[in-house]
N, C-alpha and C positions, 0 to 999 in steps of 0.2 A: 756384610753378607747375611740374607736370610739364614734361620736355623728353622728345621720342617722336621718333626721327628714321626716317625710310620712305624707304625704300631706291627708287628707280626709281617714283616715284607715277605716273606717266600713263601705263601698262602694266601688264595690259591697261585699258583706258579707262576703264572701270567704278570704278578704285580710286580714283577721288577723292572716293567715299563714304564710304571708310573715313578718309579724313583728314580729309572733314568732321563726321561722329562724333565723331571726336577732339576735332578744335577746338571743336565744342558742348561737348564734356566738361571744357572746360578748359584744353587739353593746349596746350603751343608744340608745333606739329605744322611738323619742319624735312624740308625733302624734298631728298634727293638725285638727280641723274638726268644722263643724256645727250641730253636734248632739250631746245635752247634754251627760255629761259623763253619769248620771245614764240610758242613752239608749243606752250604746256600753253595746256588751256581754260582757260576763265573759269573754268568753276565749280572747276579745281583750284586758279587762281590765290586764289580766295578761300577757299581750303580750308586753304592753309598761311601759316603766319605767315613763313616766308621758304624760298628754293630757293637750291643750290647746284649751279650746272652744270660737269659734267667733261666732258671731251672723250672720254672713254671708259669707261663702270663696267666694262671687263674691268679695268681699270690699278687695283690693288686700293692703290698708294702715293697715288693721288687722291683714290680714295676715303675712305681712312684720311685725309689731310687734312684733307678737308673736315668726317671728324666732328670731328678735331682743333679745329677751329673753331669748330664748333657749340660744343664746350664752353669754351673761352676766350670767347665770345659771354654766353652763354647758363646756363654749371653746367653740372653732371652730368649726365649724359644716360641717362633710367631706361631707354626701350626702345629696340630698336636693329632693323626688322623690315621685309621687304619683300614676305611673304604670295605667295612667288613661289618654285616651284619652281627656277629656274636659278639665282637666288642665296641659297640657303639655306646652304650653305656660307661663302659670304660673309661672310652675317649672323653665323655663328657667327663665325669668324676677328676680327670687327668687335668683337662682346660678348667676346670673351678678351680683344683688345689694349688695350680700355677701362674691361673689369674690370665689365660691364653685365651683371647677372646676371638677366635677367627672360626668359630661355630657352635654347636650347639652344648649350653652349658650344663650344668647336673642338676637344674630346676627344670629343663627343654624336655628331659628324658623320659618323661610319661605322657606326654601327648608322643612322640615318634615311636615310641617303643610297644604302649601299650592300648591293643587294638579298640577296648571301650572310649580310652579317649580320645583315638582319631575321630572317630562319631562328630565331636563337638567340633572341629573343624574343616571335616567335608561339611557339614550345616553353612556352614561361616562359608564354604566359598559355593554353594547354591550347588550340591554336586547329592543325589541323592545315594542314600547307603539306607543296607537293612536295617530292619528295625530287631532290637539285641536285648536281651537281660543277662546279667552275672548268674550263673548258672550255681546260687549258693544252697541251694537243696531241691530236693527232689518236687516240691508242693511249687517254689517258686518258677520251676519249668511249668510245671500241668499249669499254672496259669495261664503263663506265656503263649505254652501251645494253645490251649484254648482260645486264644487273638487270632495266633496264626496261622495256626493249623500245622499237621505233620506234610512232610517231611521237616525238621529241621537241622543246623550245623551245629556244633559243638567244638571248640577248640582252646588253645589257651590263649589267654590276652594277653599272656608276651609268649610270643611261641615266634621261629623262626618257620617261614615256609608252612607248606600243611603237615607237620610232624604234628599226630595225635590228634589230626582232624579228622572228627566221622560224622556222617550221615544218620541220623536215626529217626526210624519210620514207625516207630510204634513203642507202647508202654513199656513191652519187656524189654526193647533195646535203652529207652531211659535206663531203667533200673538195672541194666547191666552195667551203663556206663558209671550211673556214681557207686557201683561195687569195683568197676575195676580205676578209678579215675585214678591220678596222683593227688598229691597235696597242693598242686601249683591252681590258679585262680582260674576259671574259664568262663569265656562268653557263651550265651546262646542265641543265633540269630538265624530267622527265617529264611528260609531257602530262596536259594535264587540262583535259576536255571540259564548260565549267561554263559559266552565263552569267555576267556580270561583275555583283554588287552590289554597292555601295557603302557606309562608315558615314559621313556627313558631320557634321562634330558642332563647335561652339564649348564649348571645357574650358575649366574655370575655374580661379584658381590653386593650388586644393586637388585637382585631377588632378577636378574634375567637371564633368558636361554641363549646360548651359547651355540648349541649343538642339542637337536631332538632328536629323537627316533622313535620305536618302538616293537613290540614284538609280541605275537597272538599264539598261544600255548592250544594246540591243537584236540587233544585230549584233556581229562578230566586231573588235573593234576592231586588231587586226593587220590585218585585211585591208583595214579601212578606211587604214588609214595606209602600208601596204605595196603594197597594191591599187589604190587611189585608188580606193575605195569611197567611197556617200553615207552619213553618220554619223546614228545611229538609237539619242535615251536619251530617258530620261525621270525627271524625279522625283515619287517616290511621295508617293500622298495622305498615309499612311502608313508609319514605317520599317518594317519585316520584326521582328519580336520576334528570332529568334536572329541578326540580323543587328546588331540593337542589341548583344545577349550579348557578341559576339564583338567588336565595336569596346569596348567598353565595358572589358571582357577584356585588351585590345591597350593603349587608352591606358594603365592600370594600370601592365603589363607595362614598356613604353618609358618611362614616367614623364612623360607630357605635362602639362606647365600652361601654362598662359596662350596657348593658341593656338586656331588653327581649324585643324581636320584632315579630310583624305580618303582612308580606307582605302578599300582594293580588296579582294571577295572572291569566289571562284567559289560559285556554287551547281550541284554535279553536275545535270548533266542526265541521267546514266546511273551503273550500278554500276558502281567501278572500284576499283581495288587499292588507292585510299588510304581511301575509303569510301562508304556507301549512297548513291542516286540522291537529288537533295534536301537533303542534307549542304551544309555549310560551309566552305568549302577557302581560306586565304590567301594572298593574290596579292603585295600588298606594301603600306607604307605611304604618302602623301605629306604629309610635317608642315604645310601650307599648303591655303588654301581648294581645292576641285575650281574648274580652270580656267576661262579667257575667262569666258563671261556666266554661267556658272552662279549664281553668289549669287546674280543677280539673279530665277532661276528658280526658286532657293527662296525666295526673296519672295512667287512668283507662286505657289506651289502652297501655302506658308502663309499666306499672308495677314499678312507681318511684315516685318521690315526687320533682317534679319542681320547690316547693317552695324551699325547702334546698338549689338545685342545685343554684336557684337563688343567695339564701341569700351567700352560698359558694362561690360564683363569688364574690360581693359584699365586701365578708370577706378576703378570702384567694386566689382570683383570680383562683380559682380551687376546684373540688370537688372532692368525692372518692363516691358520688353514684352513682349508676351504673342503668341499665334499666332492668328488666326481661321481663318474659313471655309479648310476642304482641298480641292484640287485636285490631277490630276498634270499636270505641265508638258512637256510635250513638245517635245523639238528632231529635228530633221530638216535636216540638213546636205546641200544638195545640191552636186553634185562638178561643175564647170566640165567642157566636153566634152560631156556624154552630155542628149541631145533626151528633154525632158520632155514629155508630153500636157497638163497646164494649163499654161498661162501664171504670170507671180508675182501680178498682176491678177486672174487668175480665181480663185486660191488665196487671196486678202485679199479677198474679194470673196464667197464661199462660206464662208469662217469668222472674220466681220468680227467675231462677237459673242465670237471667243476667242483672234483673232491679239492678241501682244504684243508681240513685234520683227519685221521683216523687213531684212535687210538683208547687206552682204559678210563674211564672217568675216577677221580679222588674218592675212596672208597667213603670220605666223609659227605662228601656231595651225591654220591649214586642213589640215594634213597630217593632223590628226586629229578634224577638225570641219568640213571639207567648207567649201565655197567662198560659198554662199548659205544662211544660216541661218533658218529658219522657227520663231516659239518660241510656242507657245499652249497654254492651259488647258481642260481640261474634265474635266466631272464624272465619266464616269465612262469604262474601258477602252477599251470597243466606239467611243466619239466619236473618241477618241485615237486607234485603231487606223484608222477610217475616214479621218483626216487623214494620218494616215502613207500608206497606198493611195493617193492623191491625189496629196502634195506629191513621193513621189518615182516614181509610172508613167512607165516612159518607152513614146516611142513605139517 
């Protein structure tokens, strides 16, 4: 019997699908975490064949015990994975010191992780992305701009999501930013006026797709997370063909196997110096599912169960579920504060026949997914669009 150890299982809450996949598969599914057992749900408790709790997963000597455990328990221990952006780094550091080669190892961890050196790999798979400098003093930007001109982005090169990503449009905003920046390293790259589309895709362990999808963030997602804007995506009935290309392209490139991934891509919305309006521009990668409830939304818009598909990659290198009826799934994140015209009653009450979730988003997640989330299906654009006018008019 496989040994599969999942790093942090009850975060976010949804993930005890993926352990229970597992253990249908076969697997000893061993969870690690910092939440007492008697605060994991039922349905995770019966998801894993046994939990070990640290008093802290930053304390990386705990955590390394605990796998140390697992395998004096148990044997070898084939995967090592927690399908979570904040410890992916981890996970690699984990699969080096245990010698777990079923992904990416603690050499991998700077091209995945950190955004200057994705650069060197969207090149590699012919996929254009902005043009960037290390943002290491103030003289080194004014060059920069001087290329490319204002407006540009600022953020960190390992930064999760756009947390402490801004816009700046002129001198004194420079010089604001490296008075207020932290110590951590940031990019600076030219602007690019795109909507955000996504490739979301389960790869198999020969670098192939399994299960695609994806999903187009409607809004500006810096301003949502910067702004304390309401959060507006949705996944498509259908992925975008050159949006596929381009993930497709990407994984190749980075040499992805045996994961679930969510790249990020701009589509121009105008002509611009890097190219035509419509064009495909690269944002960055993230080696792990698109976050919170999402999986759960490409369920909803294929008709399928991502978890399985996963865990069947995982197990048998292959699935036999298949996708029905399409949909797009829409979320609508509304932001704590700001006076809405419906009620959340009259909003489930008016699309009772396509509401799916309603309810508070993880107060760790809401910086970028808005405070109350509304998640529903429909066939076609115009239904979708009419639910977004609704769930977020205010008064």
């Amino acid at each position: 019997m496989k040994n599969f150890v999942f790093i942090s299982p009850d975060f976010p809450a949804n993930y005890w699908n993926f352990c229970r996949e597992l253990k249908n598969n076969g697997f000893n599914v061993l969870g690690i975490g910092d939440c007492p057992y008697n605060g994991l749900s039922d349905n995770l408790k019966s998801s894993l064949n046994e939990y070990y709790w640290v008093p802290n997963l930053e304390n990386y000597d705990d955590v390394y015990r605990a796998v140390a455990f697992y395998i004096f328990k148990y044997g070898s221990v084939d995967f090592i994975e927690s399908n979570n952006e904040y410890w992916l780094e981890r996970d690699a550091m984990l699969r080096t010191a245990f010698n777990v080669k079923s992904g990416f190892m603690a050499k991998d961890v700077k091209k995945i992780k950190l955004k200057s050196q994705m650069k060197k790999y969207f090149e590699k798979a012919d996929v254009k992305t902005a043009r960037f400098c290390i943002a290491k003093s103030v003289n080194v930007c004014k060059k920069f701009i001087d290329e490319v001109g204002y407006p540009v982005i600022v953020k960190p090169d390992n930064g999760v999501g756009a947390n402490d990503t801004r816009r700046i449009k002129n001198e004194g905003e420079l010089l604001k930013f490296f008075e207020t920046k932290t110590s951590a390293q940031y990019i600076m790259e030219e602007f690019i006026d795109g909507t955000v589309h996504t490739y979301d895709a389960i790869i198999d362990g020969s670098g192939n797709p399994l299960f695609e999808t994806g999903n187009v963030t409607v809004n500006d997602l810096m301003d949502v997370v910067n702004g304390s804007g309401n959060s507006v995506f949705y996944i498509v009935n259908k992925p975008f063909d050159d949006v596929v290309d381009a993930g497709r392209r990407t994984v190749k490139a980075f040499g992805v196997k045996n994961r679930f991934v969510h790249f990020e891509y701009f589509r121009l919305k105008r002509d611009q110096n890097i190219g035509k309006k419509g064009e495909i521009v690269a944002l960055e990668v993230n080696m792990r599912p698109s976050g919170g409830i999402s999986p759960d939304m490409m369920n909803y818009a294929n008709s399928t169960d991502v978890y399985k598909i996963w865990a069947d990659m995982i197990a048998f290198g292959k699935t036999d579920k298949t996708c029905g009826e399409k949909s797009y799934c829409a979320y609508a994140g509304r932001r704590d504060g700001k006076e809405f015209v419906y009620s959340e009653q009259e909003i489930v009450d008016k699309y009772s026949a396509n509401i799916k979730t309603v309810g508070r988003t993880p107060d760790v997640l809401s910086g970028a997914m808005g405070n109350v989330m509304y998640i529903a299906s429909f066939n076609t654009k115009e239904e979708m669009n009419g639910f977004y006018s609704d769930v977020l008019k205010t008064k």
